[in-house]
py3Dmol code that shows the C-alpha trace and the ligand (Angstrom):
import py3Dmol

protein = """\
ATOM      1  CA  UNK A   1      28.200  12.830 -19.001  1.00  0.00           C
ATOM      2  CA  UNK A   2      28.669  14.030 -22.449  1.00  0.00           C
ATOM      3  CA  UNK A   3      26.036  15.903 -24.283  1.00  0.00           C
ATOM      4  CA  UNK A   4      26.535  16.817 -28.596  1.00  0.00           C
ATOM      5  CA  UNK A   5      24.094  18.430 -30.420  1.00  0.00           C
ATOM      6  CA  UNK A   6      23.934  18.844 -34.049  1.00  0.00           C
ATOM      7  CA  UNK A   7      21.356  22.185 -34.681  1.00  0.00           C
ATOM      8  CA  UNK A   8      21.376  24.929 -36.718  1.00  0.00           C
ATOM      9  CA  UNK A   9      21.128  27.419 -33.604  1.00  0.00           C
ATOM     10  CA  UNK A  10      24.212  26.254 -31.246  1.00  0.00           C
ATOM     11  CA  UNK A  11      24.263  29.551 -30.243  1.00  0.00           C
ATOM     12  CA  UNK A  12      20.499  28.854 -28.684  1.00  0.00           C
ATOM     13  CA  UNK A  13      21.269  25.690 -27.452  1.00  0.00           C
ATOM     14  CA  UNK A  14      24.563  26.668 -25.463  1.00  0.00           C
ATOM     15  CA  UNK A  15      23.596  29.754 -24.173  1.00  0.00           C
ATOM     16  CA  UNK A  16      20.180  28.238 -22.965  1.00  0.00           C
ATOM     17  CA  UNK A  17      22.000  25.551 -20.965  1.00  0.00           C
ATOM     18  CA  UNK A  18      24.914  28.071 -19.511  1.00  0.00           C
ATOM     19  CA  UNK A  19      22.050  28.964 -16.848  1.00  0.00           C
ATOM     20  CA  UNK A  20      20.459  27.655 -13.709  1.00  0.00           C
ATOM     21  CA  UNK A  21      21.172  23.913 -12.702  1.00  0.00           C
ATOM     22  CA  UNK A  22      22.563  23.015 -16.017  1.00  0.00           C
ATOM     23  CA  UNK A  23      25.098  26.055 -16.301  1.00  0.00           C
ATOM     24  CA  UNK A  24      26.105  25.613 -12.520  1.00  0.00           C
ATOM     25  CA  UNK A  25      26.444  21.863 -13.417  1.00  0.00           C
ATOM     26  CA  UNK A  26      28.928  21.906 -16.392  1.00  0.00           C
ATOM     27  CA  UNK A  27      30.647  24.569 -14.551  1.00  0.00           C
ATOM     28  CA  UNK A  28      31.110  21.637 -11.319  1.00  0.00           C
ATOM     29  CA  UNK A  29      32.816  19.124 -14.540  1.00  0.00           C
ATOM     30  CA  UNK A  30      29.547  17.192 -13.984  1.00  0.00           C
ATOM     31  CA  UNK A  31      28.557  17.368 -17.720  1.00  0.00           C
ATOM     32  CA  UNK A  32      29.906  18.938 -21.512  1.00  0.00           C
ATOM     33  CA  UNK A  33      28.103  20.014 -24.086  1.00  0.00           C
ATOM     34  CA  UNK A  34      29.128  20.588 -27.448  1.00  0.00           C
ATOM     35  CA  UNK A  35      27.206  21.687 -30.370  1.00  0.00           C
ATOM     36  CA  UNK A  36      27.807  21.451 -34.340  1.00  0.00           C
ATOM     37  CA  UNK A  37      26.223  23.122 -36.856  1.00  0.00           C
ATOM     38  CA  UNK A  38      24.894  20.976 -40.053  1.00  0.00           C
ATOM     39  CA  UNK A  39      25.751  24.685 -42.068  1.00  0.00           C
ATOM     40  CA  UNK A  40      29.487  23.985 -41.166  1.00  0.00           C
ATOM     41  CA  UNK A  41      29.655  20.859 -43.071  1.00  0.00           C
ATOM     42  CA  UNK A  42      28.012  21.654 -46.361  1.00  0.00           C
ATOM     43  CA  UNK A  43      29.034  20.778 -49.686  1.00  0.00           C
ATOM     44  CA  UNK A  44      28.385  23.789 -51.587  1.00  0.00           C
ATOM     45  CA  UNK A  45      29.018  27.030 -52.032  1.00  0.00           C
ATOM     46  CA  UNK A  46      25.824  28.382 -50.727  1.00  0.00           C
ATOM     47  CA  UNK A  47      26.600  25.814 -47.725  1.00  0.00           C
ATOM     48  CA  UNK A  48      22.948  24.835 -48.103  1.00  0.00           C
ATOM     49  CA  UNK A  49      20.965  22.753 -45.181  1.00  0.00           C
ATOM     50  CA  UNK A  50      17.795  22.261 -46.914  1.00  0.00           C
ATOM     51  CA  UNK A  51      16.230  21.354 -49.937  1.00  0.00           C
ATOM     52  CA  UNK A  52      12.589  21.007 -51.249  1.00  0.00           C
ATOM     53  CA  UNK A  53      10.012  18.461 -50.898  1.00  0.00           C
ATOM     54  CA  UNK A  54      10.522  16.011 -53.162  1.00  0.00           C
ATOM     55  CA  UNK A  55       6.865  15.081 -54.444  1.00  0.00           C
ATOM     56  CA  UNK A  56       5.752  18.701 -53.837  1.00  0.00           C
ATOM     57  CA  UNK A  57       4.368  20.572 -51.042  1.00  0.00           C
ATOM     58  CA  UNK A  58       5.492  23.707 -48.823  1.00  0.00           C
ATOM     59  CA  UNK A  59       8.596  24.446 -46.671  1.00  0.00           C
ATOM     60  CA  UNK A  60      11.985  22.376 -46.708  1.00  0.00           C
ATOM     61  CA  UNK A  61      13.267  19.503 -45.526  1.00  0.00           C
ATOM     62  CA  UNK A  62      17.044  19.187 -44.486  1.00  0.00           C
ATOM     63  CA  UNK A  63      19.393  17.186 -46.530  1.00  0.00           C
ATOM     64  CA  UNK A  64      21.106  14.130 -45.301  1.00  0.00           C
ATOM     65  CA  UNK A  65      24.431  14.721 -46.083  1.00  0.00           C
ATOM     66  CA  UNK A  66      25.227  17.814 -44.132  1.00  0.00           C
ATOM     67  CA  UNK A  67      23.901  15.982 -41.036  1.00  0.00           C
ATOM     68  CA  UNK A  68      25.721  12.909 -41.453  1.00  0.00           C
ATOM     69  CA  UNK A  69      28.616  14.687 -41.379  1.00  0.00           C
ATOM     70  CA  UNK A  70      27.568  16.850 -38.499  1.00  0.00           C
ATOM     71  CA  UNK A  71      26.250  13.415 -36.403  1.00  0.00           C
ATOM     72  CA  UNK A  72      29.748  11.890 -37.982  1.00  0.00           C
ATOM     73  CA  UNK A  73      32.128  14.520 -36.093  1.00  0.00           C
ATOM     74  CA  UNK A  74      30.023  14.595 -32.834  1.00  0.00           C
ATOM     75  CA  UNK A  75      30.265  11.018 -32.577  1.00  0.00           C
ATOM     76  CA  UNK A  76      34.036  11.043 -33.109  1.00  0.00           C
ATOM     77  CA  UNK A  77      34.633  14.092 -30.902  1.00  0.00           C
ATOM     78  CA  UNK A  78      32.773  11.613 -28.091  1.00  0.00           C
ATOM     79  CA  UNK A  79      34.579   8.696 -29.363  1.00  0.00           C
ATOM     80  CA  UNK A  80      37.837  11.094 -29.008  1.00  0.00           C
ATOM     81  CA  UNK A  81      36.984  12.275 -25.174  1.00  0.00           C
ATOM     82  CA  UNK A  82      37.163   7.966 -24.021  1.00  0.00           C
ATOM     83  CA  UNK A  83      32.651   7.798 -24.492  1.00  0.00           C
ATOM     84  CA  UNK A  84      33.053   3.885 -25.514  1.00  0.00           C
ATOM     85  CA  UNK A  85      29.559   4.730 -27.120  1.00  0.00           C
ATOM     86  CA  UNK A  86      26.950   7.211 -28.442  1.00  0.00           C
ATOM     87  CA  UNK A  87      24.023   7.040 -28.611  1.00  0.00           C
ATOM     88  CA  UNK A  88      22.189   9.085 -31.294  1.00  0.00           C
ATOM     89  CA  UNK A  89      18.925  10.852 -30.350  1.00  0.00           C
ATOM     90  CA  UNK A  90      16.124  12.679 -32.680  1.00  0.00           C
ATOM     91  CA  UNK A  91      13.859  15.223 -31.099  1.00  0.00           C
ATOM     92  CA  UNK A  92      10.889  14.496 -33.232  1.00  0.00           C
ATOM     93  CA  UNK A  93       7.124  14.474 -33.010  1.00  0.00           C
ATOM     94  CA  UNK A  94       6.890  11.254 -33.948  1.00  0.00           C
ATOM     95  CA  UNK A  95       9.097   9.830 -31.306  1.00  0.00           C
ATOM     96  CA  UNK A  96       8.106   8.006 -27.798  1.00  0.00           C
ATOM     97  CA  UNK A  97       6.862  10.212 -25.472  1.00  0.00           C
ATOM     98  CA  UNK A  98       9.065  11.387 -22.888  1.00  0.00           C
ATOM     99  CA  UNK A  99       8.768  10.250 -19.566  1.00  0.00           C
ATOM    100  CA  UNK A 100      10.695  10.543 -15.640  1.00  0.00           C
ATOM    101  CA  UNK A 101      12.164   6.940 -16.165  1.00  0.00           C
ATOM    102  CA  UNK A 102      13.737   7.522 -19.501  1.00  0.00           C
ATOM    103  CA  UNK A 103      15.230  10.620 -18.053  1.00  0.00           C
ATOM    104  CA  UNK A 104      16.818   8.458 -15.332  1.00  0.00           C
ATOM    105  CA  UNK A 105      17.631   5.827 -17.619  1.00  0.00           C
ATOM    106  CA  UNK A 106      19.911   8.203 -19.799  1.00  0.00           C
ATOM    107  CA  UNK A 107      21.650  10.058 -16.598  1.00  0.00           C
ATOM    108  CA  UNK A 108      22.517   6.681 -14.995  1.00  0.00           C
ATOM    109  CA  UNK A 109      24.300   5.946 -18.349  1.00  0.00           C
ATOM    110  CA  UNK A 110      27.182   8.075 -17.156  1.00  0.00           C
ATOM    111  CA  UNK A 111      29.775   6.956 -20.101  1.00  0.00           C
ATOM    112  CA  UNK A 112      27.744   6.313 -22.879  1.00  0.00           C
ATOM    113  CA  UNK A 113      27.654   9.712 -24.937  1.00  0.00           C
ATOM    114  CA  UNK A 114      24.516  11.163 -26.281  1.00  0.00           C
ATOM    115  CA  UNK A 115      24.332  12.899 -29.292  1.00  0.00           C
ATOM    116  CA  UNK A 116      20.983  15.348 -30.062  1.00  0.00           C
ATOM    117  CA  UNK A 117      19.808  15.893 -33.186  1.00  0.00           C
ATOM    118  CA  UNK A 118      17.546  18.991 -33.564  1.00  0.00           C
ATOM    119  CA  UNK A 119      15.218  19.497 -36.799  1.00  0.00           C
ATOM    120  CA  UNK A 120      14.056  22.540 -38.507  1.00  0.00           C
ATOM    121  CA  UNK A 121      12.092  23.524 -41.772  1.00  0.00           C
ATOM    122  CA  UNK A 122       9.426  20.418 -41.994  1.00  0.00           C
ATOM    123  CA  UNK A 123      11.648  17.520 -40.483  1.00  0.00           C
ATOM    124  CA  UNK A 124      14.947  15.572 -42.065  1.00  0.00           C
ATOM    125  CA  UNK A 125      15.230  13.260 -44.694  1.00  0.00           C
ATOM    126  CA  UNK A 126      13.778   9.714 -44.083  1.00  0.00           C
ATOM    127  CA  UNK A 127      16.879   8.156 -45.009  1.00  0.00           C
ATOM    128  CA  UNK A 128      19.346  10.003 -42.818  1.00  0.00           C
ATOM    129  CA  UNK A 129      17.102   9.201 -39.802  1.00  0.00           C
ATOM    130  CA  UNK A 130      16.957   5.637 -41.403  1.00  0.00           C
ATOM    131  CA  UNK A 131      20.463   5.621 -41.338  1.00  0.00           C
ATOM    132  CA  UNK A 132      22.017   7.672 -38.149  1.00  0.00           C
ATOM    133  CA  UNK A 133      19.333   7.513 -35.399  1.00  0.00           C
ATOM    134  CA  UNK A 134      18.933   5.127 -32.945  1.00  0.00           C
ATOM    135  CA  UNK A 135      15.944   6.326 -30.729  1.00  0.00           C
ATOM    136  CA  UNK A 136      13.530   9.292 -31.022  1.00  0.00           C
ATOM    137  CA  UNK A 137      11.963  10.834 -28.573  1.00  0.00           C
ATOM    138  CA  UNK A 138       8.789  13.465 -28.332  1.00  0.00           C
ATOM    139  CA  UNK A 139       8.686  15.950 -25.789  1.00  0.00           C
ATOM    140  CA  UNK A 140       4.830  17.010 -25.836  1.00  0.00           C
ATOM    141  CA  UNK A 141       1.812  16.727 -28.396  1.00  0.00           C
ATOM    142  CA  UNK A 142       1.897  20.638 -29.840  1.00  0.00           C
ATOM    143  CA  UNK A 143       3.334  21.857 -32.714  1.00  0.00           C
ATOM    144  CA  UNK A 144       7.014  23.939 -32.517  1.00  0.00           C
ATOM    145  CA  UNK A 145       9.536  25.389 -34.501  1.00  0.00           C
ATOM    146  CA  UNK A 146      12.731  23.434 -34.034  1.00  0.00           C
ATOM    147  CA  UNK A 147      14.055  20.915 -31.697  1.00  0.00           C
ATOM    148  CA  UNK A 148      16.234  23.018 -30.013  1.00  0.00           C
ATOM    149  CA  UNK A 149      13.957  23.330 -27.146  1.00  0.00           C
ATOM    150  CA  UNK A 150      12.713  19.824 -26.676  1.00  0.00           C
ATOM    151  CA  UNK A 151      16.237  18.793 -26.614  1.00  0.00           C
ATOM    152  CA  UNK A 152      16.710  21.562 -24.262  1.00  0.00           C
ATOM    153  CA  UNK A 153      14.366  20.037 -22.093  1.00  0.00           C
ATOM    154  CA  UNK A 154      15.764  16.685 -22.500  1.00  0.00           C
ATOM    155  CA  UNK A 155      19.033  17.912 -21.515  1.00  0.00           C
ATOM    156  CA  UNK A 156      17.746  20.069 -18.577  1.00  0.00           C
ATOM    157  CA  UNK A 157      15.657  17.035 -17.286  1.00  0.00           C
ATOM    158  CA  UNK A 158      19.046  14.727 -17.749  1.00  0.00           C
ATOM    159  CA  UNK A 159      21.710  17.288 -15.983  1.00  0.00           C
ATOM    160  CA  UNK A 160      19.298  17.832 -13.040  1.00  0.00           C
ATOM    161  CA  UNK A 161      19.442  13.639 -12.077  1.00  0.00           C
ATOM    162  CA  UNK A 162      23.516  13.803 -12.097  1.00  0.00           C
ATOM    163  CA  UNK A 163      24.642  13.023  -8.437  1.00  0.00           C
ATOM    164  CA  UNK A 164      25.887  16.884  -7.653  1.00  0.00           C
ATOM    165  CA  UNK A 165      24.000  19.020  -9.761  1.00  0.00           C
ATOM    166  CA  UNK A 166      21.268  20.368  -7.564  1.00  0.00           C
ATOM    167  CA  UNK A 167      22.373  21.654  -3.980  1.00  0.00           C
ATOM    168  CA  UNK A 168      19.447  20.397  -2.554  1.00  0.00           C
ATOM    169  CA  UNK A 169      19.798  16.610  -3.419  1.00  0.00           C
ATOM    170  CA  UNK A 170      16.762  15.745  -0.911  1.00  0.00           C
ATOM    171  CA  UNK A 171      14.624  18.230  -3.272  1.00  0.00           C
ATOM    172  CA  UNK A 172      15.246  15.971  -6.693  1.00  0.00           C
ATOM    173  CA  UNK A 173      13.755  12.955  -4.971  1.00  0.00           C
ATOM    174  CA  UNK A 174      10.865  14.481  -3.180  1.00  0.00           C
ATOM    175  CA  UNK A 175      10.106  16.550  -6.836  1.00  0.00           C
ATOM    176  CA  UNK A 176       5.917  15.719  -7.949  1.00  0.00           C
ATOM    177  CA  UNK A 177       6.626  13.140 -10.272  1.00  0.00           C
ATOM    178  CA  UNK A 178       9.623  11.119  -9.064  1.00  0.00           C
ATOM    179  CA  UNK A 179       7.099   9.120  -6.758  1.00  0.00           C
ATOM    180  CA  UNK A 180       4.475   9.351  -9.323  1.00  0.00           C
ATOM    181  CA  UNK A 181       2.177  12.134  -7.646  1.00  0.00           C
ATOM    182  CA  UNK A 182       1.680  15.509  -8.395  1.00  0.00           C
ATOM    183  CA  UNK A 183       3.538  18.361  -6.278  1.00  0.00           C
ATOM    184  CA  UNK A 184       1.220  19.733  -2.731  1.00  0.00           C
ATOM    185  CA  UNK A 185       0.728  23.368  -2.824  1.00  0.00           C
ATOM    186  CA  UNK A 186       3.808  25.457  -1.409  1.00  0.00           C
ATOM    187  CA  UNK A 187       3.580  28.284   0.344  1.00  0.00           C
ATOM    188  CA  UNK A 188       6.256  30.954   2.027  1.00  0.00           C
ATOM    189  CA  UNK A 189       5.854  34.260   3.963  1.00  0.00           C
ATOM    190  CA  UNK A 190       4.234  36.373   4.810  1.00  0.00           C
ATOM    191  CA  UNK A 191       1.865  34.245   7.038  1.00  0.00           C
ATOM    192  CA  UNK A 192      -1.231  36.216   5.451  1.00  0.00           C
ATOM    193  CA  UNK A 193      -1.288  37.626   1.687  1.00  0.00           C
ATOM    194  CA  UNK A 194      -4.588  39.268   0.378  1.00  0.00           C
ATOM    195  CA  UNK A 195      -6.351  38.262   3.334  1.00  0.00           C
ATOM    196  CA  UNK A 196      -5.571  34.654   2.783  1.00  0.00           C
ATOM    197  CA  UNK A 197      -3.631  32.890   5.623  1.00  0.00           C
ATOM    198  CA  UNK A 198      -1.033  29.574   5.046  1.00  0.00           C
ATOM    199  CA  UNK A 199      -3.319  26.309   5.970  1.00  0.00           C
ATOM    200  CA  UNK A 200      -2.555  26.118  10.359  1.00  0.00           C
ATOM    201  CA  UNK A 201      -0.976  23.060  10.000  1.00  0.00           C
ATOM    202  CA  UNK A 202       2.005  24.312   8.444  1.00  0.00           C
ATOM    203  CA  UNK A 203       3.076  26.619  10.889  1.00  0.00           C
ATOM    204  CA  UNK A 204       2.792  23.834  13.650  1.00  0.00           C
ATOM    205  CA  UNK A 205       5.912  22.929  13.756  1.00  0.00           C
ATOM    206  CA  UNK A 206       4.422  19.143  14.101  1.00  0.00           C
ATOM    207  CA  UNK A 207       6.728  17.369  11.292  1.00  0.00           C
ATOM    208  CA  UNK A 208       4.454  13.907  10.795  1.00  0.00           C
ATOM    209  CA  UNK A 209       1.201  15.808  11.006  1.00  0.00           C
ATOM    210  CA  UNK A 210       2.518  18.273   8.176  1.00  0.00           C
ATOM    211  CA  UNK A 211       3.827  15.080   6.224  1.00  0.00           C
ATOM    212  CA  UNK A 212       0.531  14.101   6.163  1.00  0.00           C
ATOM    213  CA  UNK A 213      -1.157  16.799   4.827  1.00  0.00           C
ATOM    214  CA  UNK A 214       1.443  17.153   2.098  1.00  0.00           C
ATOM    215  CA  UNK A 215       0.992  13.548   1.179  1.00  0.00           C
ATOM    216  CA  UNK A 216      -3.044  13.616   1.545  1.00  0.00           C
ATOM    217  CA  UNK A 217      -2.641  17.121  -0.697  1.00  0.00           C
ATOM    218  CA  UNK A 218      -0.789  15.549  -3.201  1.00  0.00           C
ATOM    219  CA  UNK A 219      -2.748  12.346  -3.431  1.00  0.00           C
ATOM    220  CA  UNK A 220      -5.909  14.737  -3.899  1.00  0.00           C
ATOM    221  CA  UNK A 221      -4.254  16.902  -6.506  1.00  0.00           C
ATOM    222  CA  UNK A 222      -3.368  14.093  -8.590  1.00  0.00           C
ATOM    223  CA  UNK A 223      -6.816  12.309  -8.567  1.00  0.00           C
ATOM    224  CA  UNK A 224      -8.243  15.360  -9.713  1.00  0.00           C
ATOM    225  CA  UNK A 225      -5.960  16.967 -12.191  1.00  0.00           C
ATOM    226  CA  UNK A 226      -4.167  13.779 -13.571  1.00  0.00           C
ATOM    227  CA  UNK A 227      -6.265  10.995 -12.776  1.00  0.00           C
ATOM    228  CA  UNK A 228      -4.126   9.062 -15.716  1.00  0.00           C
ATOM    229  CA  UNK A 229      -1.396   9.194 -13.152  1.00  0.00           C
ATOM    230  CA  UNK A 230      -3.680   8.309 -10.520  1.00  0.00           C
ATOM    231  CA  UNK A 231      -4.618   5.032 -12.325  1.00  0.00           C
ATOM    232  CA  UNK A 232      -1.395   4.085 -12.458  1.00  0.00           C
ATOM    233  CA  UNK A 233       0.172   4.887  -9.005  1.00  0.00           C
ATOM    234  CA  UNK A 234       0.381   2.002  -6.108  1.00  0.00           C
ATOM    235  CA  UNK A 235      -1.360   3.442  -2.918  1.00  0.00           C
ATOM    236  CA  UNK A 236       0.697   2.254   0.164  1.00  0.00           C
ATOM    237  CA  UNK A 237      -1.551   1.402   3.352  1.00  0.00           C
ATOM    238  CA  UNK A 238      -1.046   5.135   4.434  1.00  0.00           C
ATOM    239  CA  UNK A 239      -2.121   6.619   1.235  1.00  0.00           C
ATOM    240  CA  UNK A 240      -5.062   4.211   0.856  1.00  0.00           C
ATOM    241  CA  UNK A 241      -6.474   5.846   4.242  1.00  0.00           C
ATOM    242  CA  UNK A 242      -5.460   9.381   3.342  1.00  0.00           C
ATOM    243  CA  UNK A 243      -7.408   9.086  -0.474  1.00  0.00           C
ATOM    244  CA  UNK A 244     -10.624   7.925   1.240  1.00  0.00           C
ATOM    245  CA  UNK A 245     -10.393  10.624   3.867  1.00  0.00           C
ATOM    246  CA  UNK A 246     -10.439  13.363   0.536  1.00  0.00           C
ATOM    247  CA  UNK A 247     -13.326  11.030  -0.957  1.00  0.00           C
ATOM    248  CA  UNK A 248     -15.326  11.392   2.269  1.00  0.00           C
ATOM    249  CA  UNK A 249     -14.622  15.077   2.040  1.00  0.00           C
ATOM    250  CA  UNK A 250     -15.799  15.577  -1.514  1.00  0.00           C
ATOM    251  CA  UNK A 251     -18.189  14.102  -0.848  1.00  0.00           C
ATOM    252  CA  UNK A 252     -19.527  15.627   2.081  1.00  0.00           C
ATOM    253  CA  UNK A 253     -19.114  18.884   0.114  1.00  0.00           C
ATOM    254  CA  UNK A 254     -21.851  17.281  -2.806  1.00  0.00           C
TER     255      UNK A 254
END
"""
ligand_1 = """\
32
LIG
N 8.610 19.597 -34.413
C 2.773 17.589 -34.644
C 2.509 16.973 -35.875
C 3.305 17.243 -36.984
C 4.374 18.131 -36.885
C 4.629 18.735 -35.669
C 5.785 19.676 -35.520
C 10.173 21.015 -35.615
C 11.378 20.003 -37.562
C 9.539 18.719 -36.484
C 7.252 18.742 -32.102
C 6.569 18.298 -30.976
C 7.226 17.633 -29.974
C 10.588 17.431 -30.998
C 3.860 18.468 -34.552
C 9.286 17.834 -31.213
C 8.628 18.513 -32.244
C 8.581 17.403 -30.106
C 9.351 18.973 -33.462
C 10.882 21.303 -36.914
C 10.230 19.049 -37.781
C 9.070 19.971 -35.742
C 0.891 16.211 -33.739
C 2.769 16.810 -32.279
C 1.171 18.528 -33.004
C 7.880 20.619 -36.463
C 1.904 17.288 -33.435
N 9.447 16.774 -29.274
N 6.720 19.735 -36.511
O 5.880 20.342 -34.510
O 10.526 18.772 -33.622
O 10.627 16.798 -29.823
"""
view = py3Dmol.view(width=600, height=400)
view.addModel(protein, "pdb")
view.setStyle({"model": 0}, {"cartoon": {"style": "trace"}})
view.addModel(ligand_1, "xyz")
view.setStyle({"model": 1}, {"stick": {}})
view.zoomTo()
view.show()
């Protein structure tokens, strides 16, 4: 998997990603990132980015031609490393909301290369994005100052689905939302802290009993926290059983 981003803070971006799961993983050869910087391919003397509003209005938009030329030499860099594609991606606001599957969509696209595009100032030029950008893609409905850290996260949630990258590969599949439910409480030692003990059945050593729980925990998590999820989720027989057991216990507690 290949990984280019054009920003104006490379230095963010690849020092962000040199930790944790995603460091560890370029370090294994299981991903590259490179990063190019819109400033580097300016036209003028003041190697200028941005440029104001035309109609009016505050802040600055960035100008097209510095980030064509930027999106240009990732894509040929990828084209140069045997990527037979690339596929060009803008962090934006405006784009479709990110979700799990997308994530595993893009990682199981091993050889197609993905180039990031991160904004700054009040967005990019219309016609640029128009022009060079073949998907965008939001991260979360709250204002922020670049999209260096939405396509942080992007990247982050990408590495962590390549076969290799986590040592635990049993934990990736059992994480909250990869079957759709929220994660159960987790708890470690000590056995009591501030008076509050782990829940018995934990410590019981009884493996289906404490699957249970987990599952029945999770199911009632999500119907109360994220009952959008909820809606959405196919109960198995099991589950079925297990969310009117937490019913009849709400219930009973009404
Ligand atoms: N943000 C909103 C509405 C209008 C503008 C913004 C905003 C960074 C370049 C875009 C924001 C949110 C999720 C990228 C936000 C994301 C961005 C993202 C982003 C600088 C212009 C900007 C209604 C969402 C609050 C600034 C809403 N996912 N503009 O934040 O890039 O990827």
């Amino acid at each position: 998997m290949r990984i280019d981003v054009v920003t104006l803070f490379p230095a963010m971006v690849e020092h962000a990603a040199s930790f944790g799961v995603t460091g560890r993983a370029a370090e294994r050869g299981l991903w590259q990132l490179a990063t190019w910087n819109p400033r580097d391919f300016a036209s003028d003397s003041y190697r200028s980015v941005d440029d104001r509003p035309y109609g009016g209005g505050p802040g600055m938009v960035m100008l097209a031609e510095p980030l064509a030329r930027a999106l240009g030499a990732a894509r040929k860099a990828q084209s140069d490393a045997g990527m037979k594609t690339s596929r060009t991606i803008y962090l934006s606001p405006a784009g479709a909301p990110l979700t799990h599957a997308r994530v595993v969509e893009l990682a199981n696209a091993h050889d197609a290369g993905i180039v990031l595009l991160a904004g700054r100032y009040e967005g990019v030029d219309e016609r640029l994005l128009a022009r060079e950008v073949n998907e965008e893609i939001a991260i979360g409905d709250f204002v922020v100052s670049g999209g260096e850290l939405p396509a942080l996260m992007l990247i982050d949630a990408i590495v962590r689905q390549l076969p290799g990258a986590l040592n635990d590969e049993a934990s990736a599949q059992e994480d909250s939302f990869v079957n759709g439910l929220l994660d159960c409480p987790h708890y470690t030692r000590p056995e009591v802290y501030a008076g509050d003990a782990v829940p018995d059945v934990l410590s019981s050593g009884h493996h289906a009993q404490i699957r249970r729980w987990r599952l029945k925990a999770s199911l009632a998590r999500t119907m109360q926290r994220r009952p959008d999820l909820f809606a959405r989720r196919v109960l198995s027989k099991e589950e079925t059983q297990l969310v009117r057991e937490v019913q009849q216990e709400n219930e009973a507690q009404q």
